[in-house]
N, C-alpha and C positions, 0 to 999 in steps of 0.2 A: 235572698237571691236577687242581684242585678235585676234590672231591666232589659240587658242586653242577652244574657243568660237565656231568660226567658224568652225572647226571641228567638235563638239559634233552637232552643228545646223546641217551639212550634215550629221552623223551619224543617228542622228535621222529622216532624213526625207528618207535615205536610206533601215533604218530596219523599217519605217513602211510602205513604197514599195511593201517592200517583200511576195510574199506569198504563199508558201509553196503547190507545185501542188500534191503532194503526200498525203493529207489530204484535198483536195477539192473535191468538189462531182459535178459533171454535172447535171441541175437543181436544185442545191439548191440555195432559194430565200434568198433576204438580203434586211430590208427597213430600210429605214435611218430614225428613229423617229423624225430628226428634220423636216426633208425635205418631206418627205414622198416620197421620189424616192425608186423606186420598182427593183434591180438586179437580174438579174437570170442567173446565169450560165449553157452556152447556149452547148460550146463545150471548147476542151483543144488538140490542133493541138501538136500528139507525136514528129512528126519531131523537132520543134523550140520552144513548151512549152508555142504557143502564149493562149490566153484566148478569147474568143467571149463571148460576153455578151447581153442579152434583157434588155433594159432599161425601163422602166416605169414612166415616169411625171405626178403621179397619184396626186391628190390636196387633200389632208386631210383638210377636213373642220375647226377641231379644232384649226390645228396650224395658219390658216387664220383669223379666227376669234381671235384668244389670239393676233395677230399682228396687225388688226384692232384696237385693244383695245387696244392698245400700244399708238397707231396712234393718237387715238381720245382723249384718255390720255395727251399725250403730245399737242394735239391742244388745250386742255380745256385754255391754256393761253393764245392765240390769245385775242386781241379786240373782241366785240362783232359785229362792222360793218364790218369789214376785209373781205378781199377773202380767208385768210388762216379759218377763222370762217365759211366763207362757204361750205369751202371743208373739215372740219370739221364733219357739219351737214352731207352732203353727204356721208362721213366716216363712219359715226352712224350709218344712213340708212344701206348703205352695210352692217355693223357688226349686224345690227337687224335682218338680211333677213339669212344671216349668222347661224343666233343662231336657226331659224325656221328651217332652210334644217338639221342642227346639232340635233334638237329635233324631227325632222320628221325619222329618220335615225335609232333612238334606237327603 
């Protein structure tokens, strides 16, 4: 790797660090649609500009279920007597039960 390379990688993971305390608002929420982590910005200490934050490990059903279905996807080429065949089925199961609390929900 360049030395220049290596520059712009820490440029970029410096400016996207950054964040701008003059344009944040205390209690405003932020959810990660991958993850479905829930932030809320809790306080913002004047002295040193540090940040406190409420985190949330909330479990969005759907992105569990689309990962199941990943899961089960990629198992469909297991053997059919295998243990990975069976953790498989067991996959399905979870992704079925999954799809009921996702339809129960709307």
């Amino acid at each position: 790797m360049k030395r220049s390379e290596l520059k712009n990688i820490i440029k970029e993971l410096v400016e996207a660090s950054y964040v701008d305390s003059s344009s944040t608002e205390i209690g405003k929420t932020k959810i990660d649609p991958q993850t479905g982590v829930k932030s809320t910005l809790k306080s913002i200490d004047p002295e040193t500009g540090k940040f406190s934050w409420d985190v949330e490990y909330d479990v969005d059903p759907k992105f569990l279920y689309d990962k199941l279905d990943q899961l089960v996807d990629y198992l469909r080429k297991a053997p059919k007597d295998s243990e990975l065949a069976q953790y498989r089925d067991i996959l399905k199961n979870l992704k079925n039960r999954t799809a009921r609390v996702i339809n129960q929900s709307k």
